[in-house]
N, C-alpha and C positions, 0 to 999 in steps of 0.2 A: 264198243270194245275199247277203245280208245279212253273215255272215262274210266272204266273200270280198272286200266293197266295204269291211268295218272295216278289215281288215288292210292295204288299199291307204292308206286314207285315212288309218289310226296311221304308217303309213309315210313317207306325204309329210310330214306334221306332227313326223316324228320327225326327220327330212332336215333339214328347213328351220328345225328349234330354236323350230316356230310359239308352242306353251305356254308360257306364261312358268313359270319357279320359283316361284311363289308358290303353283302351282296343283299340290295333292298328289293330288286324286282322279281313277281310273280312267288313273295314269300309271304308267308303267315304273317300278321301284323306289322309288315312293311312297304311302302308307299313310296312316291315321288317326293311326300312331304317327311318324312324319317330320314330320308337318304339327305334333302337339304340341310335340313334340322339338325344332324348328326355330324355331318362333315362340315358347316360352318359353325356351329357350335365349337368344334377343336382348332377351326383355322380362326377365329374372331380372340378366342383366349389366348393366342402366340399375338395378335396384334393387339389386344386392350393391353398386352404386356412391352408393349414399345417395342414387339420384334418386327423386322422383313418377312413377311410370307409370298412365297413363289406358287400357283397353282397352276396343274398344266391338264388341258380339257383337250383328252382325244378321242378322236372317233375315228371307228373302225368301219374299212372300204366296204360295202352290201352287208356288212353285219355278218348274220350267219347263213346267208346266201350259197357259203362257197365251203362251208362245213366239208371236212371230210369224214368219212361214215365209219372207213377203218379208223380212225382216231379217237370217235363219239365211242365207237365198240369197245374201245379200247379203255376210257375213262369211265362207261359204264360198267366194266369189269375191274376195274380198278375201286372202283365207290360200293363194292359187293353186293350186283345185281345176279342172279343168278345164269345160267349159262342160259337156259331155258329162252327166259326173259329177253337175253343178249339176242338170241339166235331169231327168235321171234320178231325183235323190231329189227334187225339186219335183213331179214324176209320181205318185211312191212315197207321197208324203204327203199330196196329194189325192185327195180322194173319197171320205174316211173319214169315216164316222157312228155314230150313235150314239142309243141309246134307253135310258128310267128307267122303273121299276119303282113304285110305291108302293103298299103294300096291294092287292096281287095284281092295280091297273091299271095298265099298260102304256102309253106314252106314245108319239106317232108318232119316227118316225124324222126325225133333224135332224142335217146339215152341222155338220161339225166345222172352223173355219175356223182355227181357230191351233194351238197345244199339240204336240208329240212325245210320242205314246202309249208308257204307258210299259214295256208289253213288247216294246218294239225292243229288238236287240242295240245299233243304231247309237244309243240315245239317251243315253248316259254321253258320245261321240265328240261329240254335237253338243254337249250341255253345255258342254261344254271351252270348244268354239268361240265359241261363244251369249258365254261368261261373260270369255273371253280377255283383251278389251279395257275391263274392270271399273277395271283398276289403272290403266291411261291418266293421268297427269297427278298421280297419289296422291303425297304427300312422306312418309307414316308407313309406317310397317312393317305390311305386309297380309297377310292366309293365309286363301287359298280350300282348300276340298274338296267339286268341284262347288261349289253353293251354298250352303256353311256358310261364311261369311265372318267375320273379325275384323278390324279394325284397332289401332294401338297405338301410343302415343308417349309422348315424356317431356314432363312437362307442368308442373316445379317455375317456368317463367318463363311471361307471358302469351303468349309468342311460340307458346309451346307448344301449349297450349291453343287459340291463333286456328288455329294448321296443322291440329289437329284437327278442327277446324269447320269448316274451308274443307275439307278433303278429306270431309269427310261433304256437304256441299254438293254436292261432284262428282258422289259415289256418288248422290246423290237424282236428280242430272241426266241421269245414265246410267241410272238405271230408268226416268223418265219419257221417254226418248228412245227405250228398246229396249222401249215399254209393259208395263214391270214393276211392283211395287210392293211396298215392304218391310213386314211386317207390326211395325209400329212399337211394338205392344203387346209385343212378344216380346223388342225390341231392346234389351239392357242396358249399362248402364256398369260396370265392373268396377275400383275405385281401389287402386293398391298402392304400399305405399312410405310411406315416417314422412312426417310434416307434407304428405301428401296435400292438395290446396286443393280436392277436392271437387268440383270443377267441373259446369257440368251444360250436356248440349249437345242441340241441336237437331238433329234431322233432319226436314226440310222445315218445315214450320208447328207440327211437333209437338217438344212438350222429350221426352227419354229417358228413364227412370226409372235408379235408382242400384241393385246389386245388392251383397250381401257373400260370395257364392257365387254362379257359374255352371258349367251342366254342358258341358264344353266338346267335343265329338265323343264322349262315355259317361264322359268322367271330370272330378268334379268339383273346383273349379279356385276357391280362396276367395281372400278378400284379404291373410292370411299366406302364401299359398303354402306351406304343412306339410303338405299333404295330408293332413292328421288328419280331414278330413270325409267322402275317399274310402274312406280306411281300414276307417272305422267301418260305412258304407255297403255297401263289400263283404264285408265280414264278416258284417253282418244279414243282405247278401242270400242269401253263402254258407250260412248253419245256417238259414234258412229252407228253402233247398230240400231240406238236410241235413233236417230236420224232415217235409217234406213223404217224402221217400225212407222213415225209420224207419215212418210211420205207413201207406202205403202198399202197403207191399214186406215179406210175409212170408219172404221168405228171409234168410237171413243168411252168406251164402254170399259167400266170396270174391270169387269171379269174376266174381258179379252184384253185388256191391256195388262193385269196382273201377269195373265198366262202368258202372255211373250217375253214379256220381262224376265219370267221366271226358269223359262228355257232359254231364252237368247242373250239374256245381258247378264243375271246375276251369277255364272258359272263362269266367268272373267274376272267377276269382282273377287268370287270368291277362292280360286285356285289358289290352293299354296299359301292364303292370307295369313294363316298363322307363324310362317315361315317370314313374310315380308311386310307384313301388315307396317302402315307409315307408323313410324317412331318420332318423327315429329305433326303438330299440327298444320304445318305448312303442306305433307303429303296429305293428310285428311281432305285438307282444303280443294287438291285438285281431283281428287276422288269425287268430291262432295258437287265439284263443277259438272256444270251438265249445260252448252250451249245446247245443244238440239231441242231442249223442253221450254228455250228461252223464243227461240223461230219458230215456234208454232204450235208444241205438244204441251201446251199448257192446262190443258185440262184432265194429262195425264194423276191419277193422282200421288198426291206429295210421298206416301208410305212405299208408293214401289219405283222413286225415282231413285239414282246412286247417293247414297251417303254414309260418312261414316259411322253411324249407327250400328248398319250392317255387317261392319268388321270388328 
C-alpha cells in the first residue's frame, strides 16, 4: 500500500514542479554526486574569480525524528494532496508506539506523538515535503540532500557577509516554527578564497565554529579545494581493507580475490570520483599506492589492485 500511495504522491509532486532544485535527495535524476557537482560548480566559479567564499555546513538535531505531523498535514495540503490522501496518512501515523529495553528491563509501552518512523517507504517523500520550504526567502546559494544542508556566498564586502547572517537568521526561524532544531555543535564554517576576512557567524544565540576541512556528503571538501585530503584518505582506507583481505583470506585465487576487491575496495575508490577525482598526478600517485599488496599480497593480481586507471 505504501508503494502504491509513493508512486501517486512522486507523481503529483513531479506534475506540479512541487521540489525545488536545490533539493537533490530521494529525486529523479539526482544523487550525492549532482548535489556536489552542482553546488561546488557555483561556489569554485566565485573563487577561480579571485572572490572570498563563506560556506556554512549545518545539520539538523535527529533529522526528521521529531517531525510534527500537524505540520507534515499541513504542507501536504498546502503542495495539493487531496483531503482523502491527508486524512489517510494522518490515520497511518497514528497510534504508533513504542518501548526500551535497558539491561534486560523493559519499559511500558508509550505514544509516539511526532517523528516518521523510519522504516516507511513514504518517509524520504515526506522529507522532501517537511524540508520544501527551508529555502523560503534565502538570497545565498543553498543545497539540500534530505537534510544535509549547506549554504554559501561571496563574502569579500560586508554586504556579503550581513546576507549571510540574515539568511542563517531565516533558517534558525524556520526550525523554531516547523519545531526543529539544528545541532549547532556540528554546524561548520568552511572559508575559501585568498584574503578570506574570516568572518564568524551566528546561528541563533550561538557563534559557529571555523573548520579547514569538512566531510561534505563522504567526500572531504578543505579550504584549497585540491582534494589532496580526499586523496590520501581514500587510498588509507583502500589498502586498509587491502590489508584486512591478504590477512584474512587464504586463497589467492583470481576469482576470489577479484570478488572482494570488487565489493570491498573498489566502491571507496570510486564514490563521488567524478566529483573529486585527483586533478593533479601527485593525487593519482597516492591513489595508485598500495603498501598492503607490497607486505604480502603480491600475487594479488595487477588489474584489480588500486590505480588510477580506474578513475
Amino acid at each position: 500500500m505504501e508503494q502504491v500511495l509513493k508512486k501517486s504522491i512522486v507523481k503529483h509532486l513531479e506534475e506540479r514542479k512541487v521540489i525545488r532544485n536545490s533539493q537533490h535527495g530521494f529525486t529523479k535524476s539526482k544523487s550525492c554526486l549532482t548535489n556536489l557537482i552542482a553546488f561546488c560548480d557555483e561556489i569554485t566559479s566565485s573563487v577561480d574569480m579571485g572572490k572570498a567564499v563563506d560556506v556554512i555546513y549545518l545539520d539538523f538535531s535527529k533529522a526528521f525524528d521529531t517531525v510534527s505531523r500537524n505540520i507534515l498535514a499541513s504542507k501536504l495540503k498546502k503542495y495539493g494532496l487531496n483531503e482523502w490522501t491527508i486524512r489517510w496518512i494522518e490515520s497511518w501515523l497514528d497510534c504508533w508506539a513504542q518501548w526500551v529495553v535497558i539491561n534486560g528491563s523493559m519499559s511500558s509501552w508509550q505514544p509516539v506523538s511526532s517523528r516518521v518512523p523510519h522504516r516507511l517507504i513514504l518517509r524520504p517523500v515526506f522529507s522532501n515535503i517537511f524540508i520544501n520550504d527551508l529555502e523560503d526567502g534565502v538570497d545565498c546559494t543553498l543545497s539540500n540532500l534530505t537534510d544535509d544542508t549547506k549554504l554559501g556566498g561571496v563574502v569579500n564586502m560586508l554586504e556579503g557577509r550581513d546576507r549571510i547572517q540574515r539568511d542563517l537568521d531565516k533558517l534558525e526561524n524556520w526550525a523554531k516554527r516547523n519545531l526543529m532544531r539544528f545541532n549547532k555543535d556540528k554546524c561548520r564554517v568552511l572559508h575559501l578564497g585568498r584574503k578570506n576576512p574570516m568572518h564568524r557567524y551566528r546561528l541563533g544565540t550561538e557563534w559557529l565554529g571555523s573548520s579547514s576541512a569538512e566531510k561534505d556528503l563522504g567526500v572531504t571538501v578543505d579550504g584549497k579545494l585540491d582534494m589532496s585530503q580526499q586523496c590520501a584518505l581514500v587510498a588509507k582506507k583502500a589498502n586498509s581493507i587491502l590489508g584486512c583481505i591478504s590477512r584474512s583470506t587464504s586463497s589467492r585465487s583470481k576469482d576470489v580475490i577479484i570478488i572482494l576487491y570488487s565489493a570491498l575496495v573498489r566502491a571507496h575508490l570510486e564514490y563521488c570520483v567524478q566529483f573529486w577525482g585527483p586533478p593533479l598526478q601527485k593525487g593519482c600517485e597516492q591513489i595508485g599506492e598500495s603498501p598492503a599488496l607490497s607486505r604480502g599480497v603480491d600475487s594479488i593480481p595487477p588489474e584489480v589492485s588500486p590505480n588510477p586507471d580506474i578513475l
